[in-house]
N, C-alpha and C positions, 0 to 999 in steps of 0.2 A: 360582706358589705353590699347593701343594694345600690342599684342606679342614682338614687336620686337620694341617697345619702353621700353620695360620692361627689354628684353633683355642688351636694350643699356645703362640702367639703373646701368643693373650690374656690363657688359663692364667697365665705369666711373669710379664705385664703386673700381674694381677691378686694374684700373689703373693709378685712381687719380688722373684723365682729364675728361671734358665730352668729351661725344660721338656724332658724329654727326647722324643728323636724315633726314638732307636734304644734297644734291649736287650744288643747286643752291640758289639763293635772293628768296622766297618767295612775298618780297615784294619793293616798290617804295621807293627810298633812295633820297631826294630830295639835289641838289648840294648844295644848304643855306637853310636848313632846321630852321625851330626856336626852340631851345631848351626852353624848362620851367621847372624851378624846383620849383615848391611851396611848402609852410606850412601857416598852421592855427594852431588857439591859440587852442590848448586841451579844449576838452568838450564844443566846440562851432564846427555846422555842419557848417556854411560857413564865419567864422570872417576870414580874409585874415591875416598873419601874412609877410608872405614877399615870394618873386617870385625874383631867378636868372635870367635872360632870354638874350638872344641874338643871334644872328646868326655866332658869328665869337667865336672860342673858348680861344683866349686872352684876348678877350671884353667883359666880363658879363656885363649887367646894372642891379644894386640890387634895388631894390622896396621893403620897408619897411614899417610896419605900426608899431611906436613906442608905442600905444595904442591902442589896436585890437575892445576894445570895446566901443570905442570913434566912433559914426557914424560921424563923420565930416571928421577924419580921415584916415574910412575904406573906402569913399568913394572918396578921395583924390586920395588914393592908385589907387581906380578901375581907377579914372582920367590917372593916371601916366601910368599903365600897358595900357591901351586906347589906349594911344599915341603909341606905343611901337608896341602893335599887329596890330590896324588901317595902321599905316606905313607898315607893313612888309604885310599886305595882298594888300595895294594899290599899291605895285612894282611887282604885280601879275597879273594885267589884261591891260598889253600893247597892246602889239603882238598879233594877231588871227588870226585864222584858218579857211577859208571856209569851209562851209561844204555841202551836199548834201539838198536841200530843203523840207521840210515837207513834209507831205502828202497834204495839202490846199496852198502848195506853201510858206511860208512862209520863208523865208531867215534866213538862221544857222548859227551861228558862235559859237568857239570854241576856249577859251582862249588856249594859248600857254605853260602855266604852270600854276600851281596853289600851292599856300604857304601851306607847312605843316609845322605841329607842332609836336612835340617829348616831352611825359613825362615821367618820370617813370618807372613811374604804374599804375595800375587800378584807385589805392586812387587818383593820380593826377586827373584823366579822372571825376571824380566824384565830386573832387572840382571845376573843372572848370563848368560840371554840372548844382550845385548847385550856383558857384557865377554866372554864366548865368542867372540863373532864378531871383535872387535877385536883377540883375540889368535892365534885359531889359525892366521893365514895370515903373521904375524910371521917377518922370517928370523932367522937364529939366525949370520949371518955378511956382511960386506958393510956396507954403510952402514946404519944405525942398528939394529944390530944387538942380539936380545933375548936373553937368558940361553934355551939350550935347553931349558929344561922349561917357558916360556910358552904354547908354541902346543901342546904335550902337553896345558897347565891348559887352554886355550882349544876342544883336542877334546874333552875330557873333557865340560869347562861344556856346549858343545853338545847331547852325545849325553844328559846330562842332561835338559835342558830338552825337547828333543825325547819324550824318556820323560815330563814334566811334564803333555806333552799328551794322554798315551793315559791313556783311562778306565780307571781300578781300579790303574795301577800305583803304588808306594810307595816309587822310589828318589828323587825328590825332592818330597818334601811341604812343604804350608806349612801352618802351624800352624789361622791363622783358618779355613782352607776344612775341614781334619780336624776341628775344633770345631762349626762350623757342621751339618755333617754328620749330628753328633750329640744336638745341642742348640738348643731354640727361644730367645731371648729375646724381652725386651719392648720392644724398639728393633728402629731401620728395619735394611736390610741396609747401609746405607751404615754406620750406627757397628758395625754387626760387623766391620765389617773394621779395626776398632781394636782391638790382641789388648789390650791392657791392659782395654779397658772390658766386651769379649766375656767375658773371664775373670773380670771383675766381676761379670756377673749367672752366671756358671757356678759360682764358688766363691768367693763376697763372701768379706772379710776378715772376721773375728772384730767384731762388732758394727754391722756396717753391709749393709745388700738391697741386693739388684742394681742398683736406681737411684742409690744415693746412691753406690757403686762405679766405674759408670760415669760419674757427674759428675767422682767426683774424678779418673779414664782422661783427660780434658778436659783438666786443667790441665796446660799442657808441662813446667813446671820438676817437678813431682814425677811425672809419666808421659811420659818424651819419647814423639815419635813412635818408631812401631818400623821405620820407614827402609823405603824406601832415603833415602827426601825426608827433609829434617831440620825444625826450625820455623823458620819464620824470624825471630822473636825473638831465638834461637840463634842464627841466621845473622849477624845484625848487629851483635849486640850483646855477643857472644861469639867468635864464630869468627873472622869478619871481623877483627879486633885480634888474633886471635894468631895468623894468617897472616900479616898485616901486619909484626907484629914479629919472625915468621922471614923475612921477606922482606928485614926491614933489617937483621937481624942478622948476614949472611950466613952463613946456613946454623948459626948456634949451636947446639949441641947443647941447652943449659937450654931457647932457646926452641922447639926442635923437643918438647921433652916437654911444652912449655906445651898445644902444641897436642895433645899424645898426652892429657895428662889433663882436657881438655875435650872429646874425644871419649870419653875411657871414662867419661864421667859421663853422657852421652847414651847409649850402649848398655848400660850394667851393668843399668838396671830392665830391658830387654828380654831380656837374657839371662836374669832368671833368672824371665820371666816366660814364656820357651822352655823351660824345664826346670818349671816349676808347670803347663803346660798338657799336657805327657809323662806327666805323674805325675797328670794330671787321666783322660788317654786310655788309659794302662796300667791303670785300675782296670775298665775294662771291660772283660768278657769276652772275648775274640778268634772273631766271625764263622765260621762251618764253611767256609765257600770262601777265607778269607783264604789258607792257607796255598798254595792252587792258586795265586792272584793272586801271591805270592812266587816260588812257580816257575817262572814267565814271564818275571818281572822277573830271577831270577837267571839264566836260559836268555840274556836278552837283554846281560847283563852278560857271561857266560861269553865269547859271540859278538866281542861288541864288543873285550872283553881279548886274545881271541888273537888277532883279526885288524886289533888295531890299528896296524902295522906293515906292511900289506900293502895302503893305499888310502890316498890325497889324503886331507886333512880334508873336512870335508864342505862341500860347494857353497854358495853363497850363495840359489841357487834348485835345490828340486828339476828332475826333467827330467818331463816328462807323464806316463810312465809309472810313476815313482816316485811324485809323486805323485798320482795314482790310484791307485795302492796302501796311500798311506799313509794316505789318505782313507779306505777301504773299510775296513782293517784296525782304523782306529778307531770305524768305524761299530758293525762287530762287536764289539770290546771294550765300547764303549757296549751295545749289546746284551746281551752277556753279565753285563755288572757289574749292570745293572739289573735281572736276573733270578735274580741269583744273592743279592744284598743283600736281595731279597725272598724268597728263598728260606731267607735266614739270620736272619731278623727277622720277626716279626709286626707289631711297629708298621710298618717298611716296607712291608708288605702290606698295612695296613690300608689305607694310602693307598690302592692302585692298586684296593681295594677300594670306597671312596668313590668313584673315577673312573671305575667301572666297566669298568677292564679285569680285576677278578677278581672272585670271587664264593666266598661262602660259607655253607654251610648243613647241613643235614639232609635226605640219602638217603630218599625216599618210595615209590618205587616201584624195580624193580631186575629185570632179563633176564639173568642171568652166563650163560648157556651159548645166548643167541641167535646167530645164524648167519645172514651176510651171504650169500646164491647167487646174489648176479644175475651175478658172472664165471661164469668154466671151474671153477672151483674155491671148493667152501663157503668160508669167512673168520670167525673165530670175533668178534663186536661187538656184545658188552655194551650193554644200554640203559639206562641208570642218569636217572631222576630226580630233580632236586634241588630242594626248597624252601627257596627264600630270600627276604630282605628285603633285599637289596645292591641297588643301582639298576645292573643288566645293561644294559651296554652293547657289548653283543656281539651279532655280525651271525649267520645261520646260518651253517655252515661254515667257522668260526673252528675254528685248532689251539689244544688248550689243553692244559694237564696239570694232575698234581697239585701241590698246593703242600707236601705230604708226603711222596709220593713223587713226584719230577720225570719219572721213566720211564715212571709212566702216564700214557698220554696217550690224547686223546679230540678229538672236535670237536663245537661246539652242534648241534644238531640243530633247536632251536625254541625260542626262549623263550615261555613264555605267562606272564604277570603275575607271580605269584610263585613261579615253576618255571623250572626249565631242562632239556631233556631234553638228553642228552650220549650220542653212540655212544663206546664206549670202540676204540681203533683200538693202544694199541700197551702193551707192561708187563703182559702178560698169558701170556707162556708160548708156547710151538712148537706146541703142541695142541689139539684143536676144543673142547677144555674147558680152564676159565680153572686157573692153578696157584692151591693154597690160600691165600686171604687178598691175591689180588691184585683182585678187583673189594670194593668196598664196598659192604658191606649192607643191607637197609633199618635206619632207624636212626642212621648212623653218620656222624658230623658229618666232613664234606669241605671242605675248600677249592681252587676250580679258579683258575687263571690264562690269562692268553692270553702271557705270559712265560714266554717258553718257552729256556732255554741251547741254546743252537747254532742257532736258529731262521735269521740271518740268516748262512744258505749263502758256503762261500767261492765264489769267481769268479776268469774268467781275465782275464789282462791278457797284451796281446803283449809280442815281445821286445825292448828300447829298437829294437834295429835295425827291427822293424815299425810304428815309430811312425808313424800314420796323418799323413796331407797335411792333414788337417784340424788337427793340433795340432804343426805344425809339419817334419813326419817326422825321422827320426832327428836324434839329435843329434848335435854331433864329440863324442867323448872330450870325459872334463873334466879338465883341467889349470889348477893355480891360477897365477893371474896379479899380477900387483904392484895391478892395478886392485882386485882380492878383499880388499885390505888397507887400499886407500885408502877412509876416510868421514870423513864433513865435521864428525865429533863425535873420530876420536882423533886 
């Protein structure tokens, strides 16, 4: 936790509001996003018990599984939810986008939007996870056979989740962490991830502060949980009897609704406290890099839709070389989001300002047309002086740039107490003289970082077939097996 999230912590505390921690969107708010609110049955990792879902917030469609532990049932369910997500991602890949040709020429294109999804919480992101993996290796013929659009829902769910994991992207968000992101309160982190009581201190109700808000996020019967776990007061004292009585009913239609409108009395407050925390995150302005962090996401979208017919679903373990790659590629996303959100935000700078990997100040002294000769050839490198009062924590010989302009860049040359000297090395023009208005003058308040986008270089990785002996060497081809299907929870 930084300084001045800590600060804002107490700010909250002390005013019995959160505190803001950003000035703009951090991230992609899609115009019909798909909300999901799920639960499972207690003490089962992926029995589906029932999913709010829709795009319009008058419309939920409720999706109920009246017996969780009924596979005939659970897998009905996955049917139902199929339909539901299939649709909403197929009104996604209309319209495209030209785009610039590969390297071997190859012809690009680039879906025009691409469908997200909105849960929660973490818990949501993890059921969806797990029922991913328990449906997409499902046959679709043969003994216990699933309706063909399960293991479709269940690639899908995967390739989801897996995007859930890379820094910055926004096709599956959860509510609490996009909140958090934005806003300090005055509670620990563990009750933030209670979106009822988080959105208590972020936008109290009409007469009552953020404490007294999140007291009343506490009580289950007027704040269920927001799932995927139910409470277990619920569980016993509710659910439990009207399971029960579809169990003895056999299969009665009245008491399959018993059970349908005891679950939508558990998800209606979260649903439409999933639609109050959109309309909380839309009022903020949308980030200058946001829209590059969408074109990734839709790049990765475009990819995945056309060649989803042309490979297995996805393994149950990556292979070495994949991932290593998928390791690295999110190193660099992390890298990039963290430079870039700081680049979009001052109060985000502030921070890394406090932690001394930026600094900023006032231009004291300034070299624009100094010249580097100790190669074959002059080198045009500025000497620019900075005074400040930011606690530098920068080595000599650190890259940094502007936090202004990101393309000039520079490295420390020395810090002495309240100065930094900085040779300027790049954002300066072709010629032994710098172009107008690209070095800063004496005078002219700067802000440098050591956050630098693209800083963290890509790398090679061999080809599966050069898998080193150290990590196993090659692999066989992966072909799904009946074992890919069997787990000890469906």
């Amino acid at each position: 936790m930084s300084v001045l999230t800590s600060l804002a912590q107490l700010e909250a505390a002390a005013a019995g509001i959160a505190q803001p921690l950003a000035t703009v969107r951090h991230c992609h708010l899609a115009d019909h996003p798909l909300v999901m609110v799920p639960l499972k049955l207690a003490g089962e990792a992926a029995a589906p018990l029932a999913v709010m879902i829709g795009s319009d917030p008058a419309a939920p469609a409720l999706l109920a599984v009246p017996q969780p532990r009924n596979r005939d049932l659970r897998f009905a369910f996955a049917a139902e939810l199929a339909q539901v997500v299939l649709k909403h991602i197929e009104t996604h890949h209309g319209a495209v986008e030209d785009l610039p040709p590969a390297k071997d020429g190859t012809e690009r294109i680039r879906y025009t939007d691409a469908p997200q999804l909105l849960v929660p919480n973490r818990g949501g992101v993890g059921f969806l996870r797990m029922l991913g993996r328990s449906t997409r290796f499902r046959r679709t013929d043969g003994p216990y056979a699933v309706e063909p659009s399960v293991p479709v829902l269940g690639r899908w769910l995967t390739w989801y989740t897996d995007r859930h994991d890379h820094p910055g992207s926004a096709l599956l968000m959860t509510m609490t962490e996009a909140l958090r992101l934005h806003w300090a309160t005055g509670q620990s982190s563990l009750e933030d991830g209670n979106l009822a009581a988080l959105l208590g201190w972020i936008a109290p109700p009409g007469g009552m502060d953020g404490p007294a808000a999140a007291a009343r996020a506490e009580d289950p019967v007027l704040s269920p949980p927001a799932g995927p776990v139910t409470d277990p007061g619920f569980d016993n004292e509710v659910l439990a009897p009207a399971i029960a009585a579809f169990d003895a009913s056999g299969r009665d239609p009245r008491a399959e609704e018993r059970v349908r409108r005891v679950l939508e009395g558990q998800l209606a407050p979260t649903w439409e406290l999933m639609w109050r925390a959109v309309e909380v995150l839309r009022a903020l302005p949308e980030g200058a890099s946001v829209p590059a962090r969408w074109e990734r996401d839709r790049d990765s979208f475009t990819y995945f839709h056309q060649t989803f017919g042309e490979a297995y679903p996805q393994a149950r373990r990556d292979s070495p070389v994949r991932a290593a790659k998928r390791l690295h590629d999110m190193e660099r996303a992390q890298d990039a989001y963290d430079a870039q959100r700081a680049f979009d935000d001052p109060l985000v700078m502030a921070e890394h300002r406090l932690n001394g990997l930026a600094f900023g100040g006032t231009v004291t002294e300034c070299d624009p047309t100094r010249l580097d000769e100790s190669g074959k050839r002059p080198k045009l490198r500025p000497h620019l002086r900075v005074g400040t009062e930011d606690p530098v924590r920068l080595d000599p010989g650190t890259e940094v740039c502007s936090a202004a302009r990101p393309g000039l860049k520079g490295r420390v040359v020395s810090v002495d107490g309240a100065s930094v000297l900085l040779e300027l090395t790049g954002g300066l023009g072709r010629k032994l003289t710098p172009e107008p208005g690209s070095v800063p003058g004496v005078g002219a308040r700067v802000v440098f970082t050591s956050l630098i986008p693209g800083s963290f270089g890509p790398s090679r990785f061999p080809d599966k077939e050069n898998t080193p002996w150290t990590h196993g060497g090659p692999p066989a081809d992966y072909e799904p097996t009946d074992e890919d299907a069997a787990e000890d929870w469906s």
